[in-house]
C-alpha positions as protocol buffer text, in pm:
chain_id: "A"
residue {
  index: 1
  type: UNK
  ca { x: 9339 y: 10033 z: 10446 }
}
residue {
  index: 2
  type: UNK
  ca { x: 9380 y: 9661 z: 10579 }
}
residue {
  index: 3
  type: UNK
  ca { x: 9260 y: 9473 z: 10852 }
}
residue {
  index: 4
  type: UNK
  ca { x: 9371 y: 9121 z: 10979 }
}
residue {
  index: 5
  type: UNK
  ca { x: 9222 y: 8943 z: 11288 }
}
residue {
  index: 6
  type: UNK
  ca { x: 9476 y: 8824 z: 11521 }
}
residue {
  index: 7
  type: UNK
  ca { x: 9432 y: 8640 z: 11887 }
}
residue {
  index: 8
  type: UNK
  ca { x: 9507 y: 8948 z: 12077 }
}
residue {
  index: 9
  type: UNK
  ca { x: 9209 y: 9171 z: 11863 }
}
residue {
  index: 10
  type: UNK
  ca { x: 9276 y: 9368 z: 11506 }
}
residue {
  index: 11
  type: UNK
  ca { x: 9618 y: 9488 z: 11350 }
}
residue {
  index: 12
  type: UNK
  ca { x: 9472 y: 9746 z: 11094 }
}
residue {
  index: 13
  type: UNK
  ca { x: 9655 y: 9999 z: 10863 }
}
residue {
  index: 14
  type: UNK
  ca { x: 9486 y: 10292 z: 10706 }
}
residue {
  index: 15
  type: UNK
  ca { x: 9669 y: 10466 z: 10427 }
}
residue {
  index: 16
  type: UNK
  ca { x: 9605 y: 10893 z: 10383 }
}
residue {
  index: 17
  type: UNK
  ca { x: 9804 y: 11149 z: 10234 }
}
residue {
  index: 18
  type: UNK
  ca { x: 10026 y: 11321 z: 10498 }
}
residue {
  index: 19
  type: UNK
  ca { x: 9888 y: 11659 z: 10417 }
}
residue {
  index: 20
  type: UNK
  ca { x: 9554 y: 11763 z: 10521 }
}
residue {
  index: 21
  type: UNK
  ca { x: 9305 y: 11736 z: 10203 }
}
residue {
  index: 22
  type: UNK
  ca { x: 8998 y: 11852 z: 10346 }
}
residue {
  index: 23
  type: UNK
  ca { x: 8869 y: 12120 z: 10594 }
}
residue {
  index: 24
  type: UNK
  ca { x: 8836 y: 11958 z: 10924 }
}
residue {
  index: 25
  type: UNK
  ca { x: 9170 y: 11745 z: 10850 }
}
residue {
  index: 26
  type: UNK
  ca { x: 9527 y: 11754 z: 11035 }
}
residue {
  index: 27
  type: UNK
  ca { x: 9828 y: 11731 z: 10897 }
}
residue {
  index: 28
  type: UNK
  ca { x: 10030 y: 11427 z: 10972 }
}
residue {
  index: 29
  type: UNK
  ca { x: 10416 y: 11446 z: 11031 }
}
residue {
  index: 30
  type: UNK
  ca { x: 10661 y: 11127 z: 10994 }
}
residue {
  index: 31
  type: UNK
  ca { x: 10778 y: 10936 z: 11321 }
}
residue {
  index: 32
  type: UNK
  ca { x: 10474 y: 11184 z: 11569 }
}
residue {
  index: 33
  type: UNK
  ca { x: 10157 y: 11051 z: 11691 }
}
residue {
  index: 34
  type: UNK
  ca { x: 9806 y: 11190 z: 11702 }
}
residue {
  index: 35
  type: UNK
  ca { x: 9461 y: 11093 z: 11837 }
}
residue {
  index: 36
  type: UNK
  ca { x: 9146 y: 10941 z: 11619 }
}
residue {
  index: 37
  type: UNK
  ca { x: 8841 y: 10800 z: 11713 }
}
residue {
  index: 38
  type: UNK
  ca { x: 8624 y: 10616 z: 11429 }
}
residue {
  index: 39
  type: UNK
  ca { x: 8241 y: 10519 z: 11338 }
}
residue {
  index: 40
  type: UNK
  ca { x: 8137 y: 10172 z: 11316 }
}
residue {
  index: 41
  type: UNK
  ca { x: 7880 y: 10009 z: 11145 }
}
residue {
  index: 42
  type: UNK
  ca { x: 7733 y: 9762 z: 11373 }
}
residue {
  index: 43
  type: UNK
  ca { x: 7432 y: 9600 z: 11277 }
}
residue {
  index: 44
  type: UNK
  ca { x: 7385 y: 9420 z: 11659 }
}
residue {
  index: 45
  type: UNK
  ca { x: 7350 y: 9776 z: 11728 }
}
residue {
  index: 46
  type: UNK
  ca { x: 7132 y: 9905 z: 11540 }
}
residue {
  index: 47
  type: UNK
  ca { x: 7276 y: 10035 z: 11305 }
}
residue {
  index: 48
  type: UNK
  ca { x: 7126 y: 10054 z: 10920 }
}
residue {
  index: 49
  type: UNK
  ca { x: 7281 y: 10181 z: 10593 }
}
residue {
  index: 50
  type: UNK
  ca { x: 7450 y: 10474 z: 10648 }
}
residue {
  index: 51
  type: UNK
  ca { x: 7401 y: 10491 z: 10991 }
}
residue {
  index: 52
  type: UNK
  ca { x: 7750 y: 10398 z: 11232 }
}
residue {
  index: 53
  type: UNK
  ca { x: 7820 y: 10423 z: 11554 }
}
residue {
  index: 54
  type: UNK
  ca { x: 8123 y: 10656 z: 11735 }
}
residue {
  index: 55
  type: UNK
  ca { x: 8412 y: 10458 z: 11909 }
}
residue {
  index: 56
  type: UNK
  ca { x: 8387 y: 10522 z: 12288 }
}
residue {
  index: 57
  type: UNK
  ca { x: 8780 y: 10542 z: 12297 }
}
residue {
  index: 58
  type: UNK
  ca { x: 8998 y: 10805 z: 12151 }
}
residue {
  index: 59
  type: UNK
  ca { x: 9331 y: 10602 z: 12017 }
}
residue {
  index: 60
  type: UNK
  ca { x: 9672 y: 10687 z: 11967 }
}
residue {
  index: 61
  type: UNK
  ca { x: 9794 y: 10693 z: 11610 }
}
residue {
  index: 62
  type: UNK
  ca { x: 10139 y: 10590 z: 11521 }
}
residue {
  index: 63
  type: UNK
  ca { x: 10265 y: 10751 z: 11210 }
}
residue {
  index: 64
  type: UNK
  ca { x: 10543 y: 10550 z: 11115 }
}
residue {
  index: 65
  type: UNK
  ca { x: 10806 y: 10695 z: 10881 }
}
């Protein structure tokens, strides 16, 4: 994956293999969308080594072909 910081918040891309890998994964298919959510470390928050916090928003995920 890759972040960059831009004026209007993040652009980020996250690279994964199309097909699910892993119990608990979904299979991704060209040109759809899906929803994701993500855990951040934050240390402001608390958080310590392993420990992250769970995005309050669910996002929309582009899979561009």
């Amino acid at each position: 994956g890759r972040g960059v910081r831009h004026d209007d918040g993040w652009r980020v891309t996250i690279t994964k293999p199309l097909v699910a890998g892993d119990d608990g994964e979904i299979n991704l298919v060209l040109g759809s969308a899906a929803t994701c959510a993500f855990a951040v470390w934050s240390g402001s928050g608390g958080d310590a080594g392993s420990r992250k916090s769970p995005s309050a928003t669910v996002y929309r995920l582009l899979v561009d072909p």
